[in-house]
C-alpha positions as CSV (number, residue, x, y, z in Angstrom):
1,X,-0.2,-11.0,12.6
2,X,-1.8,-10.0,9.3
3,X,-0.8,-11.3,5.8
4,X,-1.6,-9.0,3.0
5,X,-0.1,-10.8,0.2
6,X,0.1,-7.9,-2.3
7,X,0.0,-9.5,-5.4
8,X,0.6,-6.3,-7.7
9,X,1.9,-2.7,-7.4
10,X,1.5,-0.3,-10.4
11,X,2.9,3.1,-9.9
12,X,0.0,5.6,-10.2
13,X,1.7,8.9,-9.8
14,X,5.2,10.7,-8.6
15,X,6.6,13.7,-7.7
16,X,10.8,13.1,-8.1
17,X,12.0,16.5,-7.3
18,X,10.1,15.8,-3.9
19,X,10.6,12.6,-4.0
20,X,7.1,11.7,-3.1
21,X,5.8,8.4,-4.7
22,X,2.2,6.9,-5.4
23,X,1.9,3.0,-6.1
24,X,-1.9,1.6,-6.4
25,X,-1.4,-2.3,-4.6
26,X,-3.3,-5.0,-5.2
27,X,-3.7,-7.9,-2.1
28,X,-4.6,-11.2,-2.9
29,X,-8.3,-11.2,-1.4
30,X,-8.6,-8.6,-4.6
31,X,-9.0,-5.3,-1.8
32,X,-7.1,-2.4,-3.9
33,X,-5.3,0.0,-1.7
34,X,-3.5,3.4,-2.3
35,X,0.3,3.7,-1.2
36,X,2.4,6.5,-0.3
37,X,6.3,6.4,-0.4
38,X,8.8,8.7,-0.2
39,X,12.4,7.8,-1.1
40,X,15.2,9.8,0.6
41,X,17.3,7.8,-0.3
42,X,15.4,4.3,1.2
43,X,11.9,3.9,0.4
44,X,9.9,5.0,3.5
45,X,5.3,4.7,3.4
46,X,3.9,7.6,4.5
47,X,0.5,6.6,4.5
48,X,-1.9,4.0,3.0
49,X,-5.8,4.0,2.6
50,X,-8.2,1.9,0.9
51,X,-9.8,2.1,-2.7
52,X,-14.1,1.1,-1.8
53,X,-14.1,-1.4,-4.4
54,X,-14.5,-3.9,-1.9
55,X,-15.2,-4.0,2.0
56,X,-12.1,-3.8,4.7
57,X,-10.6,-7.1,5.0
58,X,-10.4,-6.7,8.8
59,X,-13.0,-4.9,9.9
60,X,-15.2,-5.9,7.1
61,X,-16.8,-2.3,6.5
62,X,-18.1,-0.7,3.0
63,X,-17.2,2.6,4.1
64,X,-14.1,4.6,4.6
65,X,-11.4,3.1,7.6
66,X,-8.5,3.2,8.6
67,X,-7.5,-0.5,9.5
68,X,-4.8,-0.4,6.5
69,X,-3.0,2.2,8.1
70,X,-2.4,0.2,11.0
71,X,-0.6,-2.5,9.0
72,X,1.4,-0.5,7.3
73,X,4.7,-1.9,8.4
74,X,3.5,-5.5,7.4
75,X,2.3,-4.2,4.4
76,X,5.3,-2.3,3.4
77,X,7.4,-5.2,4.1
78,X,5.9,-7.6,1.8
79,X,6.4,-5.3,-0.3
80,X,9.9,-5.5,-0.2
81,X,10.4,-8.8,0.4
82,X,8.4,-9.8,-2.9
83,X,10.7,-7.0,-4.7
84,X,7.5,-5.0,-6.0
85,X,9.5,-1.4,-5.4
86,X,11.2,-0.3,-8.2
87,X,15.8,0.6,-7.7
């Protein structure tokens, strides 16, 4: 199993009346990622995908993949468990 540890999340953009969120996360090994939540009324990630600042921490790539998005679940649970999400 994958560890992540996000060490930040900064929300980068929202759309209330939808209720469609966008948080920018930060993981320890410094990889930046772009995170998609909607909140109806739990928060729920929709999707999540990789800023190129660095290469993929699993598959080690410079170019665009979607490993990330195949973590998701891990990822949105530490998350919650570190209490990152705003009420």
């Amino acid at each position: 199993m994958a560890q992540f540890y996000v060490t930040d999340l900064q929300q980068s953009d929202t759309n209330e009346k939808a209720g469609l969120y966008q948080f920018l996360a930060t993981f320890s090994d410094k990889t930046k990622a772009r995170v998609f939540y909607t909140k109806n009324p739990d928060w729920k990630i929709t999707s999540i995908t990789r800023l190129l600042t660095v290469p993929c921490p699993i598959c080690r790539k410079d170019y665009f993949c979607n490993c990330l998005e195949r973590f998701s679940d891990t990822i949105h649970n530490e998350i919650v468990d570190s209490g990152l999400l705003p009420e």
